[in-house]
N, C-alpha and C positions, 0 to 999 in steps of 0.2 A: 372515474369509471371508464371500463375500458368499452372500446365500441366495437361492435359487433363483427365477425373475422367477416374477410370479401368472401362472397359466395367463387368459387373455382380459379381461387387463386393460388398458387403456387407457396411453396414453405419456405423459411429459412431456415438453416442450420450451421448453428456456431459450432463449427469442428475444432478441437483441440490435436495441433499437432505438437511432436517431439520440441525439447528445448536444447536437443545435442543429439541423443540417440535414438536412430531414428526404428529400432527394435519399442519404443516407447509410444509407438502408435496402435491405436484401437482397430478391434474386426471393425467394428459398429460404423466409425471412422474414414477403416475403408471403403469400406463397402457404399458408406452413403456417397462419397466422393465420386464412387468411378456411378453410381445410378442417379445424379443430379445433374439438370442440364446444364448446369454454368456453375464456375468457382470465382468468387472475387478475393483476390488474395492481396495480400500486402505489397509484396513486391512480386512480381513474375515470374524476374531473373533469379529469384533466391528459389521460389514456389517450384518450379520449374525440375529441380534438379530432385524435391521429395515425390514428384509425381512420374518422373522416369523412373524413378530406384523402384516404384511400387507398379511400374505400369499402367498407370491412367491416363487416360487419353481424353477425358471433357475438358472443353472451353475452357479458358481462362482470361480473368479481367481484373485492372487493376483495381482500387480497391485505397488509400493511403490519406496520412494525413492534409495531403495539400488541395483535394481532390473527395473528403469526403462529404461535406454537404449538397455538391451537384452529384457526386455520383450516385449517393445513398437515393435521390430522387430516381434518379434514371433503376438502380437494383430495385425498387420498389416499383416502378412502370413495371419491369420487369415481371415481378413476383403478381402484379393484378393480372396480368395478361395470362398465367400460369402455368410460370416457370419458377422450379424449385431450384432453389440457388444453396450453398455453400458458404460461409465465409472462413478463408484461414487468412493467422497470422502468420509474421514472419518466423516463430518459433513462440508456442503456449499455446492459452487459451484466448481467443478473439475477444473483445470486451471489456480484459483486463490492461490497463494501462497501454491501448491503442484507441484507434478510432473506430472501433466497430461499434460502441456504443451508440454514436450518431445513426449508423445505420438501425438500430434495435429499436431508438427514439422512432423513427419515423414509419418503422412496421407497427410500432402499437398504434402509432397515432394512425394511419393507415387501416387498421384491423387485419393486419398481414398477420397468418399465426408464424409462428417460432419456436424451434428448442435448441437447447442448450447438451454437446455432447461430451461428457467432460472427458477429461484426460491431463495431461501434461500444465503446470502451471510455476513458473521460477519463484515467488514468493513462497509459497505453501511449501516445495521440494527447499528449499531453505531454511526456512521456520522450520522442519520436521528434522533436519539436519545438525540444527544450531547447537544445539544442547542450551537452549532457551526458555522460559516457561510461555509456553502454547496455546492456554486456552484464551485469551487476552492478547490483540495485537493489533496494531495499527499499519498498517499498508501502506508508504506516500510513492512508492513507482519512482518517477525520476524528479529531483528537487527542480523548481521551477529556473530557467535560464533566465530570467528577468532576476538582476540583484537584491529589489526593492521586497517582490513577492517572494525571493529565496527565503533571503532575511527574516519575512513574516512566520513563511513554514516555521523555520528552522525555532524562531522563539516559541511557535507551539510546540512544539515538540521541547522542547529543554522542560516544559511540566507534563509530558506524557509518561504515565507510569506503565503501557503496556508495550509489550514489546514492540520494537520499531523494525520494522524492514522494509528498506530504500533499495532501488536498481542503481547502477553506474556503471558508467564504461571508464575505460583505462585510462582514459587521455586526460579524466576531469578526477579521478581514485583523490590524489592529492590535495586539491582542493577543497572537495567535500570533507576529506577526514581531519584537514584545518581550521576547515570550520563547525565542526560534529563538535573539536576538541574544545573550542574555544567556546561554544552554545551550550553544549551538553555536559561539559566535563569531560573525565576521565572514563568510560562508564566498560561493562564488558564490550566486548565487542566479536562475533563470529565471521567474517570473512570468507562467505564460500564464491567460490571461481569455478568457470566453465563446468558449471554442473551437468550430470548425467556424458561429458567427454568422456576422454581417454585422462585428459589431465586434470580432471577433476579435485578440487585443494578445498577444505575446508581450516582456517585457519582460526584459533578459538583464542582471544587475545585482547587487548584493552584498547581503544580508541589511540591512545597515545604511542604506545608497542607498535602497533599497523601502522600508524605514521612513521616510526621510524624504520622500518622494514621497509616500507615501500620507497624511501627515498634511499635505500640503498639498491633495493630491487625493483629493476622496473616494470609497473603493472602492465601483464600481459589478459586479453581475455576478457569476456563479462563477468561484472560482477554484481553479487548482490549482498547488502550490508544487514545483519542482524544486530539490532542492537537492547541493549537492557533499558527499560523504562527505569523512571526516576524512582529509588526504594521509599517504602514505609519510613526508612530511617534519616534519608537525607532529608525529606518532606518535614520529619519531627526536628529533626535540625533548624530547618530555617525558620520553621516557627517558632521557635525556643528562644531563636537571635532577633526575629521580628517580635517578641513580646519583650527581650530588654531593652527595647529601646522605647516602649510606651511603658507611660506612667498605667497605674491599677486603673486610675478612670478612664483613659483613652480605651483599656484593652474593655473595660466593660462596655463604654458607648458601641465599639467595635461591633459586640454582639448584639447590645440592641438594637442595634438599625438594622439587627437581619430579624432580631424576635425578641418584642415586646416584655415577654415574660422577663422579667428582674433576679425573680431565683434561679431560672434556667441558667440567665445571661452568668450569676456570679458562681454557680457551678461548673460551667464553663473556662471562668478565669483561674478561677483554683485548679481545677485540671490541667489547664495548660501553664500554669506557675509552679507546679508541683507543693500546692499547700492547700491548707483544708478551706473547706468554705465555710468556717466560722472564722478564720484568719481573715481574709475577704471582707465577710459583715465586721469585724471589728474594725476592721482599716476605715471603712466609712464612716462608722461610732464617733472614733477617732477626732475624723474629719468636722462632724458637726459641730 
């Protein structure tokens, strides 16, 4: 349960800025930026150069992974004292695979209010881009740089069946699509670059195709990977190859350790043997 907002305290507001062009910012956007007393931004140095282009001149503070659990305390001093703060990223939306969420934690827990101004976000302008199916998808941002916890992602995802969309930068393209190939298979794969730039690439291709492309060409730019979940078909495959290797009573036990029922369980094995389930009962007849 949420607790009760501070009486005359200040707002926060998760601005979404451009992810390239920077025509792809909001009135609402601006407007809140140049009438909020403070902006805590990702990086300064970067922030710095969208808030000259547009002429804004409030406060700025930094804002960043290394720095966000004591600073989110101090933006929240802030906001009870009653000052309306800003948060931008370095390029999207705040919250989305940075650390603004840490700060978002600690206004609810606070009773700091909040809103959310959308705009610009790299996963979603990707997914809409792909020529991927959309309504179904799974978001993992950047694969974990710990090998152990890569690893772990990476084996959930080898049984996700919705669409996959991953961020990566250039330096690391390689590696990831070696290991996608060897986890995942072969699977589609869309490849878009420097979205909403000048050189903006959408490259519609198969995990293994993009591996070799990129080791002929080398990856320039951010990237973000769209990729196909695991089909209806390959799924009926491996089940098909996991029931020849059990006997008819193994597949049956199989089912009954999830459900009792006996004529479910051997309706079940017929279906997935492709025979009838008198075939089934007779096997057991058989048997006795």
């Amino acid at each position: 349960m949420e607790r009760g907002k501070t009486e005359m305290a200040g707002k926060l507001y998760l601005c979404a800025t451009p992810i390239g062009n920077l025509d792809d910012i909001t009135l609402r956007v601006l407007n809140t930026l140049r009438e909020v007393d403070l902006i805590a931004a990702e990086d300064t140095r970067h922030s710095i150069k969208l808030l000259n282009h547009f002429e804004i001149r409030t406060p700025m503070t930094s804002y960043h992974e290394f720095n966000k659990v004591e600073k989110a305390r101090y933006l929240v001093e802030k906001l009870r004292e009653g000052l309306n703060i800003a948060l931008i990223t370095d390029a999207g939306t705040p919250g989305i695979s940075d650390p603004g969420e840490e700060l978002v934690r600690q206004c609810y827990e606070a009773g700091i209010e909040l809103t959310s101004l959308p705009g610009p976000a790299a996963c979603v302008t990707a997914l809409t881009m792909s020529g991927m199916p959309t309504r179904r998808f799974a978001f993992e941002a950047f694969l974990p740089a710990d090998r152990k916890e890569r690893q772990q992602v990476l084996g959930e995802l080898a049984d996700e069946t919705r669409t996959i969309v991953l961020y990566e930068a250039p330096h690391r393209l390689l590696r990831t699509l070696e290991e996608l190939r060897e986890t995942l298979g072969d699977r589609k794969l869309s490849v878009c670059r420097e979205l909403t730039k000048k050189y903006e690439t959408v490259l519609r291709t198969t995990i293994a195709q993009a591996l070799g492309f990129y080791r002929d060409e080398e990856p320039k730019g951010e990237f973000v990977l769209v990729i196909a979940g695991k089909s209806a078909e390959e799924i009926k495959r491996e089940n098909e190859q996991a029931w020849e290797t059990m006997t008819i009573e193994e597949h049956l036990e199989y089912y009954l350790s999830q459900n009792p029922d006996r004529k479910e369980a051997m309706r079940q094995v017929a279906k997935d043997r492709g025979i009838s389930k008198r075939d089934v009962y007779q096997y057991f007849v058989s048997k006795k």
